[in-house]
N, C-alpha and C positions, 0 to 999 in steps of 0.2 A: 898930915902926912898922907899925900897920896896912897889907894888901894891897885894892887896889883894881882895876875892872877898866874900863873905859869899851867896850862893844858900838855901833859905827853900822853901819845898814845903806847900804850903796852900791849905786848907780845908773850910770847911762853914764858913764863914763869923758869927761872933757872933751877935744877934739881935742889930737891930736898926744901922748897919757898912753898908754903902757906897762903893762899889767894890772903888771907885775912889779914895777913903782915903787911900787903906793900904799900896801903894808904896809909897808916900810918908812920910807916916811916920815912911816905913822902913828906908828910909834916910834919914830923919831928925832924928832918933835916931842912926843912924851910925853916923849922922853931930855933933852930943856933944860929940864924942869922937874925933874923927879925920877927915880929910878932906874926900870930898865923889867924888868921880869921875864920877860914872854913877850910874843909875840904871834904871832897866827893869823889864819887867814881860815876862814869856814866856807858851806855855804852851808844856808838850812833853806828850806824851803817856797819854792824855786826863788828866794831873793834871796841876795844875796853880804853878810856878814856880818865885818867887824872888830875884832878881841877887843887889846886893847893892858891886857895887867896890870901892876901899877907900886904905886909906895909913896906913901904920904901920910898925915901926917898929924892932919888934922880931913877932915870930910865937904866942908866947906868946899874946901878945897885938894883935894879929888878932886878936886871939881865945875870950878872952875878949868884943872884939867890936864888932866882930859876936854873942855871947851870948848875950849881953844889944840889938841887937836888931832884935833877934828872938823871946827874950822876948818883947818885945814890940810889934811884928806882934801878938805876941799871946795872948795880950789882944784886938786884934781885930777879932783875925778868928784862929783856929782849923789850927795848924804849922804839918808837918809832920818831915822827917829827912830833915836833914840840914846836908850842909859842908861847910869847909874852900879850897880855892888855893890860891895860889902865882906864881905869872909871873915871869918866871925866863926867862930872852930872851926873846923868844916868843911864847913860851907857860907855861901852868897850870898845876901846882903838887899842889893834895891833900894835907893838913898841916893837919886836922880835921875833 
């Protein structure tokens, strides 16, 4: 099964949010769709960045399990653009 990765960047934290809650429950809402491999925060050019790695099957169902939980980061805090990759060997192409 294909590894996939969904990156959103994040913004203010919505009142009353915990910096410490939003990674994971970037992953726990990737973890009700399919299995979760990793997940990180990063920050590059001074914005805060969400990496959630996971399995799936078609491009399709990335795209799907990426959406359910960029929605979800974003009932926690102000999401910017998001993408999808896929590890093909050993490296990452854009799907999304």
């Amino acid at each position: 099964m294909p590894s996939y990765r969904v990156t959103v960047a994040v913004g203010a934290l919505r009142a009353g949010v915990r910096p410490e809650l939003v990674l994971p429950a970037a992953a726990d809402a990737a973890a009700e769709l399919t299995v979760v491999e990793a997940s990180s925060v990063d920050v590059v050019a001074r914005e805060a960045r969400l990496t959630v790695r996971f399995m799936a099957d078609t491009v399709d169902e990335a795209v799907t399990i990426a959406q359910h939980t960029v929605d979800r980061v974003g009932t926690l805090a102000r999401t910017g653009d998001w993408r999808v990759t896929e590890r093909v060997g050993g490296r990452w192409f854009r799907r999304a």
